[in-house]
N, C-alpha and C positions, 0 to 999 in steps of 0.2 A: 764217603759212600754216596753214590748217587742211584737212580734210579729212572726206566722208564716204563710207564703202562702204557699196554695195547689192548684197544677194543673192538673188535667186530661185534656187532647184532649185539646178542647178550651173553657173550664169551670176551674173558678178558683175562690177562697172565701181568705180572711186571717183572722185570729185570732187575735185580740188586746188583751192584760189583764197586769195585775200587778202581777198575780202568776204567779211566777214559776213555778209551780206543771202544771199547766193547759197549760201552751207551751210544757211543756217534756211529759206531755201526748198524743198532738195532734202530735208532733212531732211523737214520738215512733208509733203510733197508724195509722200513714198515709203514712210514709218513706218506707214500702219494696213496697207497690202496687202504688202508685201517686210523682209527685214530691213537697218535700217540700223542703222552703226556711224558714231558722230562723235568726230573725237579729230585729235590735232596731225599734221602729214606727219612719216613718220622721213625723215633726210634721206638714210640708209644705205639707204633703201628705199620712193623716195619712189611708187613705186607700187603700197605697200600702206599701210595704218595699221597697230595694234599688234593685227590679227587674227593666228589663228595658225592662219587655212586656206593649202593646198598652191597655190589657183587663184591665177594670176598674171592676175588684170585689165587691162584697159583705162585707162589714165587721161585722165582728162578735164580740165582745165586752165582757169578761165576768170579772165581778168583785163581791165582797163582799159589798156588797148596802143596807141597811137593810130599811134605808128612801125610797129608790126607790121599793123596794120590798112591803112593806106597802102598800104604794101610789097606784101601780098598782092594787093590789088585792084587795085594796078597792074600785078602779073607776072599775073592773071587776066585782064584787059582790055588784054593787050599786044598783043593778035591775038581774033578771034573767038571765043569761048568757048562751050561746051558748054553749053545754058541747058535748065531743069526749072522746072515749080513743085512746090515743096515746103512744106507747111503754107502754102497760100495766099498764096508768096510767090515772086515770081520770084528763081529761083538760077541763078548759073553756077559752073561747076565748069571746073580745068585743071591738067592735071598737071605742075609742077615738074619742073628740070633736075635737082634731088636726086633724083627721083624721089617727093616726097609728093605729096600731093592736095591742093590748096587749093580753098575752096569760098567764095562771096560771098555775101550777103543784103544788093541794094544799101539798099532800104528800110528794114531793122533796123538797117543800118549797122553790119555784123557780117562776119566772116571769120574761116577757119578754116582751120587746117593739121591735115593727118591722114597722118602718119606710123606705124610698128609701135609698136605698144602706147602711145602718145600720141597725142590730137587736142586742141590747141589753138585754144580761142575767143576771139577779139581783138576788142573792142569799145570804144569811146567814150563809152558811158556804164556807174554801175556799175548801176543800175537796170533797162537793159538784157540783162544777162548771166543773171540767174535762170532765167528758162524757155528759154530755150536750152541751159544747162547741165543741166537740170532732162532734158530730150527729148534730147538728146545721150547722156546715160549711158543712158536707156531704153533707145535703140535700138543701145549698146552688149550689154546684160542681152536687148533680143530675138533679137539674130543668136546670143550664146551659147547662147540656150534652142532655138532652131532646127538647132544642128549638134549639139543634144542629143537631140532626137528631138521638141521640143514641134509643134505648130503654131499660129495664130493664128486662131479662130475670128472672123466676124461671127455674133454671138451674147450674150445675158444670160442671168445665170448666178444662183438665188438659193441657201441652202445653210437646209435643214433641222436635224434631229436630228444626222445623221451621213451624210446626203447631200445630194446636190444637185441642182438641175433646168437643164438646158438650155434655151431658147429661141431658136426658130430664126424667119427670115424674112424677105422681101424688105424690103428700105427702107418706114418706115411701118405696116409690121405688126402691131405694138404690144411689142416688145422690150422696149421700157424701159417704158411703161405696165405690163408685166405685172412687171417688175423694182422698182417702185417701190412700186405696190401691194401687191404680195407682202409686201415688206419694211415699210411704214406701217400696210397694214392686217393684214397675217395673221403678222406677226413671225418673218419669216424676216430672215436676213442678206444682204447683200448682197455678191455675190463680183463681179459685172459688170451697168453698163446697156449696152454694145456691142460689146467688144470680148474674148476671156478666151484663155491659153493649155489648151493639152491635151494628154494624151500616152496614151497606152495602159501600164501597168504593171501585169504579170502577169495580164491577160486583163481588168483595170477601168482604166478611164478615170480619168485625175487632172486636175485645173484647177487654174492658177495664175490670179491675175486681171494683165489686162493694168491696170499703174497710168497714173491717169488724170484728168480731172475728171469729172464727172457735168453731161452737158448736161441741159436741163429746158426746155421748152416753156411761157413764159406760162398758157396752156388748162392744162396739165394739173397747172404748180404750182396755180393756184385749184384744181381738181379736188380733189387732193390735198389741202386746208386750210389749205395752204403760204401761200400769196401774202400776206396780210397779214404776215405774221412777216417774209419775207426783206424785203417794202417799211420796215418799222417799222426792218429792221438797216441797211435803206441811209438813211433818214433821221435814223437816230441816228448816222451818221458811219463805218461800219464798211463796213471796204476791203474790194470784190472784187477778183476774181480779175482781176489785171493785163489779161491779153488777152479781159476783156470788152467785147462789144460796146456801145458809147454807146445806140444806137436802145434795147436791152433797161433798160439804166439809165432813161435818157428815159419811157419805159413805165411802169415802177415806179414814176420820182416823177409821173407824171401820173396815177396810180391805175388804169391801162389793162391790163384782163384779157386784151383780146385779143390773138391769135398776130402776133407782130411780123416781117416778110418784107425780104430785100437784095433789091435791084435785079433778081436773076436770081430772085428768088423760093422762095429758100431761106429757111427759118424760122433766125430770128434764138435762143438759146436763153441762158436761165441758167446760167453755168459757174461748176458747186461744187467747189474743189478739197476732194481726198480728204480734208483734218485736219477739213473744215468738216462731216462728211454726217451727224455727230452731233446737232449743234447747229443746224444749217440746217435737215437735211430729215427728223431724228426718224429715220435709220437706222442701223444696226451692220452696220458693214465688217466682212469675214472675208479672209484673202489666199490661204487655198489650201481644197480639199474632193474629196471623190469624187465619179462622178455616179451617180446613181439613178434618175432616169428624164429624157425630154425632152421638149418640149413646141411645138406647133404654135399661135401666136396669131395672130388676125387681127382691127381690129379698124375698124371702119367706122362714119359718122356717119350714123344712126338705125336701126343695128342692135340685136337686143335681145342682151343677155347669154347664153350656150348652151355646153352641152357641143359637137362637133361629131365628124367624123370625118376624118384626117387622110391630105391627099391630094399632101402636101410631101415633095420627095426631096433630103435633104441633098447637095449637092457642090462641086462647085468654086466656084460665086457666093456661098456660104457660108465662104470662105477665104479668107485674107488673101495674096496671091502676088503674085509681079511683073506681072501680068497687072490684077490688080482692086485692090491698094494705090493707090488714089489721092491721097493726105493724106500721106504718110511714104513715098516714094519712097528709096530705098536710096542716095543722094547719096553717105555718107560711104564709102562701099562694107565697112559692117560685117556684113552679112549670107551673106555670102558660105559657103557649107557644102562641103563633097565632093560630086561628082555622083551623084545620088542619095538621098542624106541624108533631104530633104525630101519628097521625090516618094514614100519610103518609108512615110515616119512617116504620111503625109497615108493611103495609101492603107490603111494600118492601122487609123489612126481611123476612116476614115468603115465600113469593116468593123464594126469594134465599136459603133460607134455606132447599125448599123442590128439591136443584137442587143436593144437597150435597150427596156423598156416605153414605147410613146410614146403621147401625148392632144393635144388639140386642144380649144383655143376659141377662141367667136365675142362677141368684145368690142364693145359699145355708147363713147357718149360721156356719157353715164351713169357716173361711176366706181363711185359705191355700188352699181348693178345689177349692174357683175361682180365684185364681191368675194366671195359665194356661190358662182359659177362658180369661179372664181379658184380658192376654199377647196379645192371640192371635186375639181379637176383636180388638186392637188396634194397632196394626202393624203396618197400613198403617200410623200414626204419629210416631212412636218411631226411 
């Protein structure tokens, strides 16, 4: 049995299992943005490693169980269960006579038991278990950093000198275009392309980044000068990211720049897990920074590059809540905080946030035309 813990701020989960595969995963997958520890289970204490923090984590458990897996999905489908989609996958959820949670993912072929301070992943293959264990302990480290006062922006985040900039805006905006470029062309770091926490601490704002892959857009990996390199890594034999999409593979070995769409017409994208953004996409991860100012982009096909003036009002569609979570749904019920807690932090941030120097630009499909833009909206960190 080995073991790895993960800390953000003062939220922290560890990983139990008997694969291999599934510690070098969570390891690789959490080591540039949070701190991880990898080291044997004590069995005196099997819900911490040989750290010598106060914080009693969460433990997360994941093994090849094919009995326990049975078991669960048959006491969840003994009667009509409780059904969600969760990361794009129908779940049902039912709560046991012991009083735990049991949770299904008929299609992963996965189940879970979620008792105090243990959740157990049963799975039938061991290849299977990685990203689930991987997203499990997250969103253990998120519910703890939420009943700590963080909250969950939709937003990207780059980190200058000794600050950082915000980026706010509806779906499409240019979030991550301005999060990528920033970081390839104007050598900042990259703390977040979607998603980042925040908190108010002594009247300044702090950022943890939420960890994550970096999705990418065919169009703007070419933009970028990307596309050749990542096609040459997938024909010289080198593994993507497990829950990559095949259409975006397919794309690649067929030399195909253009933007690849599912069925409902959602862009198909390139998933870089975090060990890779070095080496893939030419950027340097940072996992936590203060902010310094924030930034309004928008960016439309045959617009020119431009300063603009910013007519965006941060709030709730900008926040990650039970309301507008629709990807990570609170299934295992780890988020759960004091009444209050949340509604508090929230309205603190967006207070401070509206005290912040803010800019605006109007982005082209052009990349090289807004990288002057780009430069010079962000000055004041660089």
């Amino acid at each position: 049995m080995t073991a790895c813990r993960l800390e953000a701020a003062e939220a922290a989960a560890v990983v139990t299992t008997d694969l291999p595969s599934v510690t070098d995963w969570v390891t690789r997958y959490f080591t540039p943005w949070w701190d991880v520890r990898v080291g044997e289970v004590d069995t005196a204490n099997p819900a911490g490693t040989t750290s010598t923090s106060t914080r009693a984590p969460v433990t997360v458990h994941a093994a090849v169980r094919p009995d326990a897996h049975a078991a669960w999905t048959e006491q969840v489908f003994s009667a009509e269960p409780a059904g969600i989609d969760y990361v794009k996958q129908r779940t049902f959820t039912r709560r046991a006579d012991d009083g735990s949670l049991l949770v299904v993912t008929p299609e992963e072929q996965l189940a879970y038991r979620v008792a105090p301070g243990l959740i157990e992943i049963a799975g039938l293959r061991p290849e299977a278990l990685r990203i689930p264990a991987a997203r499990v302990a997250r969103a253990v480290v998120w519910g703890g950093l939420e009943r700590a006062g963080w909250t969950l922006l939709h937003a990207s985040a780059l980190v200058g000198r000794d600050r950082s900039v915000l980026s706010f805006g509806a779906k499409g905006a240019g979030k991550t275009t301005t999060a990528l470029l920033g970081a390839r062309r104007l050598g900042l770091r990259l703390l977040a392309n979607d998603r980042v926490f925040a908190r108010v601490e002594d009247g300044r704002v702090r950022l943890i980044t939420w960890a994550a892959v970096t999705s990418v857009g065919l169009g703007l990996l070419d933009g970028l000068g990307l596309y050749d390199d990542v096609r040459a890594r997938l024909l010289g034999g080198e593994e993507f990211h497990p829950a990559q999409h095949p259409s975006v593979v397919a794309a690649l070995r067929a030399d195909s720049r253009r933007p690849v769409h599912d069925d409902t017409g959602r862009e198909m994208k390139l998933l870089v897990a975090p060990d890779r953004l070095r080496t893939w996409l030419g950027v340097e991860p940072v996992g936590t920074a203060e902010l310094g100012m924030v930034l309004f982009p928008a960016v439309a096909e045959g617009a020119s590059a431009a300063l603009g003036r910013h007519t965006y009002r941060i709030g709730g569609s900008d926040m990650f809540t039970e309301a507008t979570e629709d990807s990570y749904p609170d299934v295992f019920g780890l988020r759960r905080a004091p009444a209050g807690v949340r509604e508090r932090a929230r309205d603190t941030l967006l207070s401070a946030l509206a005290g912040y120097p803010a800019g605006a630009v109007r982005l082209g499909y052009r990349l090289e035309d807004n990288v002057p833009v780009l430069a010079h909206a962000l000055a004041p960190i660089r």
